[in-house]
C-alpha positions in Angstrom: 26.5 -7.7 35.2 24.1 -10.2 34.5 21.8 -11.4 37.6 18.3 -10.6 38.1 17.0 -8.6 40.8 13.9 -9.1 42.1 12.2 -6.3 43.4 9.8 -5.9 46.3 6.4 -6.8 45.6 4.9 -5.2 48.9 6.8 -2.2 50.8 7.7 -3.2 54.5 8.7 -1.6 57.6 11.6 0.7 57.3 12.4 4.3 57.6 10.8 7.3 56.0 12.7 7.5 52.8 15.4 4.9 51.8 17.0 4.8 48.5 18.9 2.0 47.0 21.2 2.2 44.4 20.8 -1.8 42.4 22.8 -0.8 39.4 25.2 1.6 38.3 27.4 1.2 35.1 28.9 3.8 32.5 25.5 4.0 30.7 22.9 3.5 33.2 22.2 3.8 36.8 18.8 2.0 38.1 17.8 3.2 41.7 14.8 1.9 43.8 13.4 4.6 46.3 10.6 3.8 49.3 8.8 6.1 50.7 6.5 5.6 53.7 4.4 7.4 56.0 3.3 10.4 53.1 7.0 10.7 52.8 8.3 13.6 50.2 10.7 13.3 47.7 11.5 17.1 47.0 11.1 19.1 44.1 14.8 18.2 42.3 16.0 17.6 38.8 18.1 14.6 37.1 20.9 15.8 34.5 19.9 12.7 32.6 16.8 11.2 31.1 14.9 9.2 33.4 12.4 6.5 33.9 10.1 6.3 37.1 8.4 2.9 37.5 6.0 2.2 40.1 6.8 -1.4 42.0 4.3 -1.6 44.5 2.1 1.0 46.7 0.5 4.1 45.3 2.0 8.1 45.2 1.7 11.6 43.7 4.6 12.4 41.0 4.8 15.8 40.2 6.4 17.4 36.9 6.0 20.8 36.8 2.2 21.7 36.5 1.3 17.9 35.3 0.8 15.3 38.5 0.9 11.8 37.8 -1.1 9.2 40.1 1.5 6.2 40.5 0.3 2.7 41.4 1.9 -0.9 40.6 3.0 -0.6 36.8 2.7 2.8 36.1 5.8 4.1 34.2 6.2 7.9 33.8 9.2 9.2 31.6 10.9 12.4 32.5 13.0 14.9 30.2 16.6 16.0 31.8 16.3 19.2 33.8 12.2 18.7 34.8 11.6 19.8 38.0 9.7 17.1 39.6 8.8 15.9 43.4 7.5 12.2 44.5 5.2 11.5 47.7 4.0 8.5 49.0 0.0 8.2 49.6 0.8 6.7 51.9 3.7 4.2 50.9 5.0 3.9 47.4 8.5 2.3 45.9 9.6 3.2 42.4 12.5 1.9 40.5 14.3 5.2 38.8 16.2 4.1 35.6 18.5 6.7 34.4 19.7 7.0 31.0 23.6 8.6 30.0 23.8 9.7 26.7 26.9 8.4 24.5 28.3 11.8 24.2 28.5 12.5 27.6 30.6 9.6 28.2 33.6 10.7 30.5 35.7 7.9 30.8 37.0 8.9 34.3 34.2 9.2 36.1 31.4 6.7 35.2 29.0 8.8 37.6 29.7 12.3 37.0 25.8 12.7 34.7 23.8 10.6 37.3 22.7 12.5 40.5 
């Protein structure tokens, strides 16, 4: 896959919590999430490495002990298997990038490591 995406700049109206899935391929997997309105993204862990990217509005990530203010740019890595929640203050979209390692390469299932 090769076209761009273009990704919101401003979040609109919408529900609570929507997630988006813009790319998913046998080595990566690129989700945008919105959440309005204080909105919680419980605590959960990824099996994979991850990226979350702030796109527009501000929020709380939590890993563990550490929390993370996010705003427009901000880009917080996160370790496989790190407990972690995300909350809008109030509205906040990220773009999650996760990461498959070579060797975990199943070539039946091209989504069995992502979430």
């Amino acid at each position: 896959m090769s076209d761009a995406m273009v990704l919101p700049r401003e979040i609109g109206v919408g529900k609570d919590r929507e997630i988006k899935i813009l790319l998913t391929d046998r080595w990566r997997k690129l989700v945008l999430i919105q959440l309005r309105r204080s909105a919680l993204l419980a605590d959960h862990t990824a099996r994979v490495p991850i990226t979350i990217q702030t796109v527009a509005g501000y929020g709380f990530l939590r890993l563990g002990q550490e929390t993370h203010v996010l705003s427009p740019g901000v880009l917080v890595p996160v370790d496989a298997q790190v407990l972690h929640n995300v909350q809008g203050d109030p509205d906040v979209a990220i773009l999650v990038s996760f990461f498959r390692q070579a060797q975990a390469h199943d070539e039946n299932d091209s989504t069995a490591q992502f979430e």
